[in-house]
VOBA-1610 file (N, C-alpha, C; in pm, whole numbers, padded with zeros to 5 digits, always signed):
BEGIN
Unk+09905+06309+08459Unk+09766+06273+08431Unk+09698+06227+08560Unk+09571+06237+08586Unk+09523+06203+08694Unk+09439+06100+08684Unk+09482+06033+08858Unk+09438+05879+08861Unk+09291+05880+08782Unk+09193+05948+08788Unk+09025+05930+08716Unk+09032+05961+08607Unk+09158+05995+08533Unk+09150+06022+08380Unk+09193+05909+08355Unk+09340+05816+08425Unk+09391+05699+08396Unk+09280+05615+08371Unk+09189+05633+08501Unk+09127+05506+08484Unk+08970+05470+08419Unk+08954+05598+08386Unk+08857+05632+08261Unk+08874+05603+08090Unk+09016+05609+08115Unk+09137+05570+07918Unk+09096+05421+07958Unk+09192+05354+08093Unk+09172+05197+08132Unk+09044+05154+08077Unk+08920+05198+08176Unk+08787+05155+08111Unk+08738+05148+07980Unk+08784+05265+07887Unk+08743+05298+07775Unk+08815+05148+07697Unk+08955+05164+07667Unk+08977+05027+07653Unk+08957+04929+07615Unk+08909+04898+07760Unk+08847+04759+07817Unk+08758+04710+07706Unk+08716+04812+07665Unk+08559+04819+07582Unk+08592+04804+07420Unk+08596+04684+07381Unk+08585+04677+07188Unk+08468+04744+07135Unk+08346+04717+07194Unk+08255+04821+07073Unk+08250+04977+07126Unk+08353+04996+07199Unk+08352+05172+07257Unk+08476+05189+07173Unk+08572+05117+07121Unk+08691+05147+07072Unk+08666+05117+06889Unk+08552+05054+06892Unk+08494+05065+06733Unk+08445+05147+06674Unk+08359+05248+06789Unk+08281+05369+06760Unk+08374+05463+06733Unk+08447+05486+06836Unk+08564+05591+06832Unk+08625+05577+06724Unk+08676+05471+06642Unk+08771+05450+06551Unk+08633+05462+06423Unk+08543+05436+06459Unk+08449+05480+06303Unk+08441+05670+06292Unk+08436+05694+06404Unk+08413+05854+06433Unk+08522+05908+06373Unk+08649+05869+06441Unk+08790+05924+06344Unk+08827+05888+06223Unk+08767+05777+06169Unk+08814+05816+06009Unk+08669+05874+05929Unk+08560+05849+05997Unk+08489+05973+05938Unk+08490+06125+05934Unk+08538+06186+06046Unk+08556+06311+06055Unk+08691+06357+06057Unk+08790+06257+05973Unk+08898+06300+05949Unk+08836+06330+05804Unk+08789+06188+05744Unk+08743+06179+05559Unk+08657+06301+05559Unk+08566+06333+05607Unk+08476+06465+05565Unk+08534+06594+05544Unk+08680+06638+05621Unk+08741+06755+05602Unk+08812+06720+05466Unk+08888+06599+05423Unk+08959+06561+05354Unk+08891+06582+05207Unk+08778+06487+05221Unk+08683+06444+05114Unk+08618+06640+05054Unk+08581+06701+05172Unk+08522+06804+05138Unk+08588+06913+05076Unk+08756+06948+05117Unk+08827+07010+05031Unk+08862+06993+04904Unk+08896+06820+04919Unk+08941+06819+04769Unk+08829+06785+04683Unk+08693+06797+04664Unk+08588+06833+04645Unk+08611+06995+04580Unk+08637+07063+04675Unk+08610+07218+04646Unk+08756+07250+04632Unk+08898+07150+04605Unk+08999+07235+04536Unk+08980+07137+04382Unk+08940+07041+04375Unk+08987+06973+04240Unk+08798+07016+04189Unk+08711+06983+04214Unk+08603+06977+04128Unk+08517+07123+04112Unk+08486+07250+04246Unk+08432+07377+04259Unk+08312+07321+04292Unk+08283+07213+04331Unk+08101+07200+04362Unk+08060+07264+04440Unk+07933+07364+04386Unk+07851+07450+04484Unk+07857+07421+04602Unk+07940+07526+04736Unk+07920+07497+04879Unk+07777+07472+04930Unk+07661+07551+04888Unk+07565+07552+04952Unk+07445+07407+04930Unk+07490+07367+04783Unk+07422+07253+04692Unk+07396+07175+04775Unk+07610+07157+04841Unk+07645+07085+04868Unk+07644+06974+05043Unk+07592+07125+05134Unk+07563+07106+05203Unk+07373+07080+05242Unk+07314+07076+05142Unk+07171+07065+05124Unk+07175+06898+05094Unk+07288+06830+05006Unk+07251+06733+05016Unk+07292+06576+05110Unk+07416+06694+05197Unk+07427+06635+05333Unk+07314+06634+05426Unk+07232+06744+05455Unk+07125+06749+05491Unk+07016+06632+05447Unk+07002+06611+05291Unk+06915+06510+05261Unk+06943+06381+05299Unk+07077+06351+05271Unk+07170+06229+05290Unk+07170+06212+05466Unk+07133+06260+05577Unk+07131+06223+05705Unk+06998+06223+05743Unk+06918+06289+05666Unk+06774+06252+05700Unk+06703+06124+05669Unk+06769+06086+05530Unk+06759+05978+05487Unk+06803+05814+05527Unk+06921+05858+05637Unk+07003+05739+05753Unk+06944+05778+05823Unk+06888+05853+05860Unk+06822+05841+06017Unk+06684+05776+05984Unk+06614+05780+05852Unk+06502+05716+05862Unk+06517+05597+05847Unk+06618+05557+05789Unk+06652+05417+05812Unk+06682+05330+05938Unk+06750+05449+06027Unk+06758+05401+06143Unk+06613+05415+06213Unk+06535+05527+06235Unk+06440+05463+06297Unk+06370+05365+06215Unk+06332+05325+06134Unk+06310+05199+06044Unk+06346+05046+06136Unk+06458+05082+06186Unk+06571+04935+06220Unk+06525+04969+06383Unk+06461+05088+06432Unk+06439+05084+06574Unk+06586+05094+06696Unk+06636+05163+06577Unk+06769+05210+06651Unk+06720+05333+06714Unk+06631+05437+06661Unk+06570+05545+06791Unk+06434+05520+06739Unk+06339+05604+06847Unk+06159+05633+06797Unk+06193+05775+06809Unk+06109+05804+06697Unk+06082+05956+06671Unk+05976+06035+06791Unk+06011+06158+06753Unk+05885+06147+06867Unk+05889+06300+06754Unk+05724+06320+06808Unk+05641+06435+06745Unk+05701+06579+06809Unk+05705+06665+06751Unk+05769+06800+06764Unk+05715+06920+06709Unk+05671+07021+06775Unk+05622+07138+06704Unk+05671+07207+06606Unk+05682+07223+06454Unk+05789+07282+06388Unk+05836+07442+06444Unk+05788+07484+06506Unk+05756+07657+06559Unk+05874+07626+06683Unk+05877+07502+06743Unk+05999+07489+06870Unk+06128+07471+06777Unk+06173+07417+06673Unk+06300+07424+06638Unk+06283+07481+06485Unk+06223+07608+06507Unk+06245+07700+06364Unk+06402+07757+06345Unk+06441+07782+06483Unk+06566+07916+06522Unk+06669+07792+06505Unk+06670+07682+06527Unk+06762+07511+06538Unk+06808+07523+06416Unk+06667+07470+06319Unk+06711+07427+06211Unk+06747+07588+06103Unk+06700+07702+06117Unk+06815+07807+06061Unk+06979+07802+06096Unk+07006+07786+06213Unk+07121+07768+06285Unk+07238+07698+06218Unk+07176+07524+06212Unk+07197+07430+06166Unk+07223+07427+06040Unk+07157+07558+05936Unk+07227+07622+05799Unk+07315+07678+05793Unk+07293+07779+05839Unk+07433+07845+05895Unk+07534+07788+05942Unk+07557+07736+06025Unk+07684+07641+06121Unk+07773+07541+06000Unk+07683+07451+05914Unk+07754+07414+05820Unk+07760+07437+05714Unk+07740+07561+05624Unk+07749+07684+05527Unk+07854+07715+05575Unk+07864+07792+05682Unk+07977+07883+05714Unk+08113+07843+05712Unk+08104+07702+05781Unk+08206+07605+05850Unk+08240+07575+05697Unk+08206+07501+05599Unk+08219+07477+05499Unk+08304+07524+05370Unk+08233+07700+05387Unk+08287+07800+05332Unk+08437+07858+05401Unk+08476+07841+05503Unk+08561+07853+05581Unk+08679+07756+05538Unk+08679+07628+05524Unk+08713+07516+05490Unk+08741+07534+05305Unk+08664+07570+05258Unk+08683+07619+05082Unk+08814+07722+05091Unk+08777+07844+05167Unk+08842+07943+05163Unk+08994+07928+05192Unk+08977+07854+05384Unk+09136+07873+05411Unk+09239+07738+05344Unk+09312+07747+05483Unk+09417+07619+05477Unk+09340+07545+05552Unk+09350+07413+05549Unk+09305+07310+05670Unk+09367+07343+05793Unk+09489+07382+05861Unk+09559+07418+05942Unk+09474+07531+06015Unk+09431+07628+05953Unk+09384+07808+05995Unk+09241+07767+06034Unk+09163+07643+05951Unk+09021+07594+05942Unk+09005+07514+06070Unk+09084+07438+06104Unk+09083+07338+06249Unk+09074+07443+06357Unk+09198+07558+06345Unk+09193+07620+06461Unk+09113+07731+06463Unk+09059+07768+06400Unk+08943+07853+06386Unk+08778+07778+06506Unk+08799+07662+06444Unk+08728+07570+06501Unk+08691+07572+06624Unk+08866+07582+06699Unk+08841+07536+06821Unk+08821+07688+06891Unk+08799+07822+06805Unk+08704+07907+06909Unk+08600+07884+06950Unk+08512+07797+06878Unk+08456+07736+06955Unk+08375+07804+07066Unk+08511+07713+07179Unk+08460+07711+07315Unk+08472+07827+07393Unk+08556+07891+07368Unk+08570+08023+07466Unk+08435+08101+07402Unk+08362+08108+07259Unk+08255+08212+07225Unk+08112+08099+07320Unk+08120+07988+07313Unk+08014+07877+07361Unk+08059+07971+07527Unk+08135+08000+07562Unk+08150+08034+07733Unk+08106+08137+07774Unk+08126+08233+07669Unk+08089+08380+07628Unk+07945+08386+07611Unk+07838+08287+07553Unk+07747+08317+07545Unk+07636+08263+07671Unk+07681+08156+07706Unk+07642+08105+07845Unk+07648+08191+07941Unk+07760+08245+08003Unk+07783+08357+08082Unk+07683+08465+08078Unk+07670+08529+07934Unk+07592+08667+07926Unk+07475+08604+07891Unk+07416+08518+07808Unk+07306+08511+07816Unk+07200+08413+07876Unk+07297+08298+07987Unk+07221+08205+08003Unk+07252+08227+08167Unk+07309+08339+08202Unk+07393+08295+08334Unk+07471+08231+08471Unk+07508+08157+08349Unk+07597+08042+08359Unk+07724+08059+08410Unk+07785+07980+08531Unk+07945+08025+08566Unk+08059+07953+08582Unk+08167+07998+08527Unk+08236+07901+08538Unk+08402+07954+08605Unk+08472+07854+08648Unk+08601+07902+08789Unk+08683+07953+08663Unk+08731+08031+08767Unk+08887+08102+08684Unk+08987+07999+08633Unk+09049+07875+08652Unk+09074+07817+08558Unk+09021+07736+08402Unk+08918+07742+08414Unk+08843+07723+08273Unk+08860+07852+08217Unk+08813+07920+08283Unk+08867+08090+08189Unk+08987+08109+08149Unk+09094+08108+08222Unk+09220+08118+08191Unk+09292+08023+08057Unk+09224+07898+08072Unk+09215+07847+07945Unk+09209+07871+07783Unk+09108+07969+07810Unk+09122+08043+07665Unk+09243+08146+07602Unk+09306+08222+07717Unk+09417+08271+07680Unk+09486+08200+07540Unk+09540+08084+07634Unk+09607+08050+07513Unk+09517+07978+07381Unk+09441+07910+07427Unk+09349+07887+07265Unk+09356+08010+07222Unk+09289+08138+07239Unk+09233+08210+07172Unk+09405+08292+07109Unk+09507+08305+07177Unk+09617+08355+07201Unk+09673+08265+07014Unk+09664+08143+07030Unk+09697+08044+06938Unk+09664+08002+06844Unk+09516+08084+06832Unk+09424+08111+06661Unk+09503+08204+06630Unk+09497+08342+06659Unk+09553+08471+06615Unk+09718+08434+06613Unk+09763+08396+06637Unk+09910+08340+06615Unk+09960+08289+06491Unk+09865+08191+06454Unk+09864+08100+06313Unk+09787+08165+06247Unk+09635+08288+06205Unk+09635+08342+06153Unk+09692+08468+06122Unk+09725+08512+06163Unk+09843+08647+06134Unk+09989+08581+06070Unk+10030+08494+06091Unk+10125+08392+06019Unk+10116+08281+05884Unk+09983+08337+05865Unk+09917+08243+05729Unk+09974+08280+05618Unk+10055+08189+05545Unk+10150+08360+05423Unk+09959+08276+05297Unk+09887+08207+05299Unk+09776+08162+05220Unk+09623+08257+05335Unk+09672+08373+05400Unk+09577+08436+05458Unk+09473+08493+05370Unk+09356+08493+05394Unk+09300+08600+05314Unk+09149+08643+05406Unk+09106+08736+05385Unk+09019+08794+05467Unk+08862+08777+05448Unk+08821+08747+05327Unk+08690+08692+05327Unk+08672+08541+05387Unk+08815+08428+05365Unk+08849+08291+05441Unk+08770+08338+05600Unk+08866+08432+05649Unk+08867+08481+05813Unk+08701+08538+05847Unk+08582+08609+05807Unk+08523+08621+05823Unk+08414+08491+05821Unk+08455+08413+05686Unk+08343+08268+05682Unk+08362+08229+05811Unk+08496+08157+05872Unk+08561+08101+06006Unk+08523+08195+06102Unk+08476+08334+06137Unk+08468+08431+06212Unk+08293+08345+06250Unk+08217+08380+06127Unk+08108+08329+06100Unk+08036+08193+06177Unk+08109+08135+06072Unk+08117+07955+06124Unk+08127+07956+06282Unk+08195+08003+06362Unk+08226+08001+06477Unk+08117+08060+06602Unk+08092+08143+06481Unk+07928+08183+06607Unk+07843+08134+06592Unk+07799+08100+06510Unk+07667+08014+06463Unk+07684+07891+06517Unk+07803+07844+06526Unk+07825+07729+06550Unk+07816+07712+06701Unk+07846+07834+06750Unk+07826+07783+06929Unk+07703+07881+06976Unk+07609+07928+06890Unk+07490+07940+06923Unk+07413+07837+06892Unk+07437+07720+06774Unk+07339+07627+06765Unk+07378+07524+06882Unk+07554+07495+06888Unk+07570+07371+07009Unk+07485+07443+07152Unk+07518+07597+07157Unk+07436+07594+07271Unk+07250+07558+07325Unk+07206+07590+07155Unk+07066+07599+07152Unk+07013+07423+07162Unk+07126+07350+07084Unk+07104+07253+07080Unk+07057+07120+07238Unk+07160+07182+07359Unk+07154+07160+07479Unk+07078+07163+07537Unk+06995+07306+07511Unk+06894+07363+07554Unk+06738+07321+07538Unk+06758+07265+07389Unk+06666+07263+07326Unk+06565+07071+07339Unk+06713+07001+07363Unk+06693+06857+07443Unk+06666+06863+07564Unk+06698+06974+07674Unk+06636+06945+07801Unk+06509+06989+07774Unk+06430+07103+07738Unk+06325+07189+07723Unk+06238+07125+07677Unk+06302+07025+07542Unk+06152+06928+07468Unk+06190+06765+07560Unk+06294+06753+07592Unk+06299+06571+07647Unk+06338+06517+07526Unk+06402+06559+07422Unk+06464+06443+07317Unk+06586+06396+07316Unk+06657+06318+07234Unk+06795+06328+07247Unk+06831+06355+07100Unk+06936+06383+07059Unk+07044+06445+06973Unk+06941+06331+06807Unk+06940+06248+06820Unk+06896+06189+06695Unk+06747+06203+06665Unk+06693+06182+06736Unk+06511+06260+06761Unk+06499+06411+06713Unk+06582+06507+06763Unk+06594+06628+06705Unk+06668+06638+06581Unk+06778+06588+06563Unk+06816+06609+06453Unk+06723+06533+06295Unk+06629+06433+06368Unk+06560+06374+06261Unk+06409+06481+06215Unk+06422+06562+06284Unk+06285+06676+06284Unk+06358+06807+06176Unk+06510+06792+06276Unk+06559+06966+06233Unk+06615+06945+06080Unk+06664+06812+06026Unk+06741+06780+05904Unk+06653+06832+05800Unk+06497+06803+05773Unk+06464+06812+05657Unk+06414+06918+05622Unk+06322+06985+05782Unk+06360+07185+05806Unk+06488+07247+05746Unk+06561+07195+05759Unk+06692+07280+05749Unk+06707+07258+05580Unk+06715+07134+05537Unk+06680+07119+05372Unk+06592+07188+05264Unk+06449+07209+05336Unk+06388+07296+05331Unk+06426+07485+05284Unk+06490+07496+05411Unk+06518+07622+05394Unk+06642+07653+05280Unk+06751+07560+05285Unk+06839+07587+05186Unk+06805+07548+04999Unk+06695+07490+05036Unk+06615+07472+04876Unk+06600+07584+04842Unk+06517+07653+04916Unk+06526+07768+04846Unk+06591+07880+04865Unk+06679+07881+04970Unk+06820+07996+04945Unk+06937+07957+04841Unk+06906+07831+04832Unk+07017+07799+04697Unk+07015+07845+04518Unk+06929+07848+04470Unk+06922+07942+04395Unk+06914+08127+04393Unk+06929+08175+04476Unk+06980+08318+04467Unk+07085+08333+04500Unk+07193+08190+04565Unk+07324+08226+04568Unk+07409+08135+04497Unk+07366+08051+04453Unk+07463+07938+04319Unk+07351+07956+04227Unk+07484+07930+04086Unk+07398+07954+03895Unk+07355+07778+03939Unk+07194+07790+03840Unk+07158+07663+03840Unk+07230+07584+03770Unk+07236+07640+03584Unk+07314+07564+03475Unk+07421+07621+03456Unk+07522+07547+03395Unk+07653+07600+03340Unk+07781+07583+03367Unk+07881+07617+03409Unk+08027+07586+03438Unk+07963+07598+03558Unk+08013+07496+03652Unk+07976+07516+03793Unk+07859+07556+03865Unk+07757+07544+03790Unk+07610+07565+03846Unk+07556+07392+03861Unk+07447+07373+03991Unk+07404+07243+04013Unk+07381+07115+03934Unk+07327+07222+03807Unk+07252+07107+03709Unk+07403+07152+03598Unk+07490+07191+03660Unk+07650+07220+03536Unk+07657+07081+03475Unk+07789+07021+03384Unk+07800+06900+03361Unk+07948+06855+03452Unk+07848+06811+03533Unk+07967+06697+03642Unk+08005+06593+03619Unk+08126+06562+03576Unk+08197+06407+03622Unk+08126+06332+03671Unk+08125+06231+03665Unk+08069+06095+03709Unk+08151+06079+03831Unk+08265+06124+03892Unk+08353+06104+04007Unk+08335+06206+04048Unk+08307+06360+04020Unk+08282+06479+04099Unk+08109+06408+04201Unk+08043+06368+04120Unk+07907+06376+04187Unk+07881+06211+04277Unk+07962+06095+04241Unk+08018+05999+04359Unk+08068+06090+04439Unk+08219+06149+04450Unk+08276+06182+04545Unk+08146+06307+04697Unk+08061+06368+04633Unk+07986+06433+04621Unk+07872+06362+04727Unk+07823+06283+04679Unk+07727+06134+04780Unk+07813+06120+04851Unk+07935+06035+04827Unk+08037+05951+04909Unk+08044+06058+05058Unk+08048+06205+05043Unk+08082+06295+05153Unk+07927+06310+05192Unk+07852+06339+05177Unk+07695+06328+05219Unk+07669+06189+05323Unk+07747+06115+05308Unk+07733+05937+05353Unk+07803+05921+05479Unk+07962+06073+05466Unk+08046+06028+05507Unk+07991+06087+05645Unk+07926+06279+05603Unk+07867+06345+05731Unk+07774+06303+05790Unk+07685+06177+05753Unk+07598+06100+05801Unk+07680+06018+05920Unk+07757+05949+05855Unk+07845+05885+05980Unk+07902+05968+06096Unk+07947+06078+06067Unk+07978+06146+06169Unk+07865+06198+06273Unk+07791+06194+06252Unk+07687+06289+06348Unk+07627+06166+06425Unk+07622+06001+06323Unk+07541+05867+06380Unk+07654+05859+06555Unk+07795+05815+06498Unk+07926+05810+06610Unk+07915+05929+06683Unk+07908+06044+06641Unk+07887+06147+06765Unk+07791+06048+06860Unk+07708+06076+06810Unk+07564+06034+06893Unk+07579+05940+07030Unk+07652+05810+06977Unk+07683+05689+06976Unk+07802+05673+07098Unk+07892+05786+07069Unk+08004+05785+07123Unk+07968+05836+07262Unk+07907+06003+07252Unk+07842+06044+07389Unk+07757+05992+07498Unk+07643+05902+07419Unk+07528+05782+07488Unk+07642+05686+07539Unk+07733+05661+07479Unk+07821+05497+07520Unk+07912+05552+07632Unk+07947+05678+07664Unk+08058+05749+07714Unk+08005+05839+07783Unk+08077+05941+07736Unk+08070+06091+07791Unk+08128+06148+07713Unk+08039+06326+07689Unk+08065+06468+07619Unk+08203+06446+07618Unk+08280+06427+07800Unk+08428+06431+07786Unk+08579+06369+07683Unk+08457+06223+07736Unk+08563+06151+07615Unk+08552+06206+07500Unk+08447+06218+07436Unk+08419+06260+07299Unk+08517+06418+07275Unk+08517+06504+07374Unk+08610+06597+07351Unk+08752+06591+07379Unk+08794+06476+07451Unk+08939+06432+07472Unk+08947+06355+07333Unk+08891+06263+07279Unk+08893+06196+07114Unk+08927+06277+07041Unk+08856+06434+07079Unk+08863+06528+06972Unk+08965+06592+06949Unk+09040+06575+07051Unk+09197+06664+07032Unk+09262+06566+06961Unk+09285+06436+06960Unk+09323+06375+06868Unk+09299+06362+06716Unk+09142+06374+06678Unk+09120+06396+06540Unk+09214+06516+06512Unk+09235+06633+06599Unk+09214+06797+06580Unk+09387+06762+06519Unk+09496+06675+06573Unk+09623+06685+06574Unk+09634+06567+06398Unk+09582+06481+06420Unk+09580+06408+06299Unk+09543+06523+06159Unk+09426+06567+06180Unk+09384+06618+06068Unk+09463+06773+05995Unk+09492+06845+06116Unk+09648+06924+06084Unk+09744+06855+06014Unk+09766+06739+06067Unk+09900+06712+06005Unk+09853+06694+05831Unk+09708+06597+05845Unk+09680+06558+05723Unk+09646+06654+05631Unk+09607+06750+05629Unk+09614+06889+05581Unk+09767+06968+05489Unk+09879+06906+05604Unk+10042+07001+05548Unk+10045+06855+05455Unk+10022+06737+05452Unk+10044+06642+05358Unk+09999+06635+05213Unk+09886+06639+05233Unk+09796+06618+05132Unk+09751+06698+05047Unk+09762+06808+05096Unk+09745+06954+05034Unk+09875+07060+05038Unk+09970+07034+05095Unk+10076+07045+05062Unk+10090+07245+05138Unk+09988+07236+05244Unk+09955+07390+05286Unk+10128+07415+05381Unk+10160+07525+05376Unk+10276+07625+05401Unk+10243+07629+05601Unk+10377+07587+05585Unk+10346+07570+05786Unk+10489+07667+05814Unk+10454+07783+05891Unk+10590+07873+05965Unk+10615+07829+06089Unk+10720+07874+06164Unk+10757+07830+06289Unk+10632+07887+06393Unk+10638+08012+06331Unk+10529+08073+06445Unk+10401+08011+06436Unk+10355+07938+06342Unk+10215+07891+06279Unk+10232+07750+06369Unk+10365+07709+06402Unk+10351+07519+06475Unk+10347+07618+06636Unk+10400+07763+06694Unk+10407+07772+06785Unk+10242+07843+06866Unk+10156+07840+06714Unk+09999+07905+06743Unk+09926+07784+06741Unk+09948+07682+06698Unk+09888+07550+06682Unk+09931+07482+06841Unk+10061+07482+06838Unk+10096+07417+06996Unk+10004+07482+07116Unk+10061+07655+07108Unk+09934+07705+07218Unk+09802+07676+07215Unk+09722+07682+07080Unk+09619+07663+07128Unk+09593+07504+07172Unk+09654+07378+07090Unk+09663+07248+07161Unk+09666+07258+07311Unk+09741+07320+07395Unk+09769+07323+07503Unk+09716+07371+07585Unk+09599+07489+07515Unk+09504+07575+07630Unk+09342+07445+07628Unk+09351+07381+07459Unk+09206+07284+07475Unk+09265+07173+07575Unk+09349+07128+07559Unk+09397+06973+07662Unk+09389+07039+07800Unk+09451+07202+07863Unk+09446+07206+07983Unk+09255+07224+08000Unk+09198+07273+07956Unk+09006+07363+07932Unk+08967+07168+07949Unk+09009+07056+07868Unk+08965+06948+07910Unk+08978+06872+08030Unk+09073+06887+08078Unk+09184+06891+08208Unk+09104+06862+08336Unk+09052+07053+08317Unk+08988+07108+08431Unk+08880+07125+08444Unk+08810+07052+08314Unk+08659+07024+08335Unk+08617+06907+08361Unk+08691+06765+08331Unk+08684+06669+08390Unk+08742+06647+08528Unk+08826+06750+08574Unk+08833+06737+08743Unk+08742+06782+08800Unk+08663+06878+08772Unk+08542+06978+08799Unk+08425+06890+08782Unk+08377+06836+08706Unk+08299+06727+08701Unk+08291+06566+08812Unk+08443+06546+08800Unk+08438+06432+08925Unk+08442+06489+09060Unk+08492+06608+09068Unk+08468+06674+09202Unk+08351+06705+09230Unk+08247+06715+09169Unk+08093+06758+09198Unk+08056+06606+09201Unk+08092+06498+09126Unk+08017+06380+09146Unk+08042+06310+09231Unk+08169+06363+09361Unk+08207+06337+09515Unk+08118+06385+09588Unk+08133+06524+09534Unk+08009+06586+09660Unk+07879+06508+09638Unk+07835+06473+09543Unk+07632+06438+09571Unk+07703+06311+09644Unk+07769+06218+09618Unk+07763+06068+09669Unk+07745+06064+09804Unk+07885+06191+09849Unk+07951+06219+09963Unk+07826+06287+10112Unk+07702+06329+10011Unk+07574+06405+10085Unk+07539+06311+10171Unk+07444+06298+10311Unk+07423+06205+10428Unk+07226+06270+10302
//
């Protein structure tokens, strides 16, 4: 490990309300994968309902927070984040449906394509560059999805397209999202308090041409009194996750937050073969290890790449 990573863990540390955030972040975005499957293996609640009223449920904490003057809103053209907040449907629809479909195991690492398609699209469409060891990186991630899916004996191919799905959308909105805070001057909670109720909006009314309103499993079906708690309870829970994102990056750095993330990524695998009791092969721990090993080296060599550029400006006469 290197001395500026040592002493970046040291600092982090040091810090009780940086080690509070982090620890609210990980059992929220462990509970939301948890909470959200067994949601959609024990109860069938509409995916799309369901993610409309996560949408309502974070628009609704964030107005509370600006309320408490934890951010100021600021005014926004709806016409600048039309393409955001479609995105922002898509990304957690897909991701969601992906998560219904597979194993938690096939769903994490699906996930972490991610970054090699986020590199892929920077490159060609933003022309953006990055050294041959960040590239080389993906080998094995990408080497280590297809490993554990081709080894899935719970495979199935409409699962693989949602996750195919989920995965682009998802690193066209993180990319748009980047883009879209330098271009207007906001930060991550300012936009997301504009794009949440847009995005609610739009799935109001795509939700009836793709879920039955009444009946066995339609919105207004007859739900349990614990299907439709559990239901809020996860709406509350993806609220928390996106507040600690926020929170974690402003208090830190992108980095930490993606070094944290390999840790949720290893917890929530495991919690997945536990709890759900999903089928793990040798080759499936040896597609999970590679790709572990291509995100930790891709984190590696972007935080050396980063302190090496923040030598050179200091280092300028």
């Amino acid at each position: 490990m290197s001395s500026a990573m040592a002493t970046r863990i040291s600092d982090l540390f040091g810090n009780s309300r940086i080690i509070a955030g982090l620890l609210a972040n990980l059992l929220s975005s462990i509970c939301i994968v948890f909470i959200n499957k067994w949601i959609y293996v024990h109860y069938g609640f509409p995916n799309m309902t369901m993610t409309l009223i996560h949408f309502v449920v974070t628009w609704l904490g964030l107005y509370i927070c600006q309320k408490m003057d934890i951010f100021s809103p600021k005014s926004l053209r709806p016409s600048k984040i039309i393409l955001l907040a479609l995105s922002f449907c898509g990304f957690v629809v897909f991701t969601n449906l992906s998560l219904q479909s597979n194993t938690i195991g096939t769903y994490q690492l699906a996930k972490a394509m991610t970054t090699p398609v986020i590199i892929v699209i920077q490159t060609m469409y933003y022309r953006k560059t990055f050294s041959t060891k960040i590239k080389l990186t993906l080998v094995p991630i990408t080497f280590g999805v297809i490993l554990n899916s081709y080894y899935d004996v719970r495979f199935n191919l409409l699962g693989m397209i949602f996750a195919t799905l989920g995965v682009f959308v998802t690193s066209l909105y993180q990319v748009w999202v980047g883009a879209k805070q330098h271009e207007l001057q906001v930060n991550s909670m300012q936009l997301l308090y504009y794009q949440a109720p847009m995005s609610s909006a739009f799935l109001l009314v795509l939700v009836p041409f793709f879920e039955p309103l009444s009946g066995e499993g339609g919105i207004f079906g007859p739900w349990s009194f614990q299907a439709l708690v559990m239901v809020l309870l996860s709406g509350v829970i993806a609220f928390l996750v996106n507040l600690s994102i926020y929170w974690i990056i402003g208090n830190t750095s992108p980095v930490t937050y993606n070094m944290f993330g390999h840790f949720k990524f290893c917890i929530t695998l495991l919690g997945g073969y536990v709890l759900f009791q999903d089928p793990l092969s040798l080759n499936q721990g040896l597609g999970i290890l590679c790709t572990l090993i291509g995100i930790l080296a891709y984190t590696h060599f972007k935080l050396a790449e980063q302190e090496e550029g923040k030598s050179r400006l200091t280092q300028r006469p």
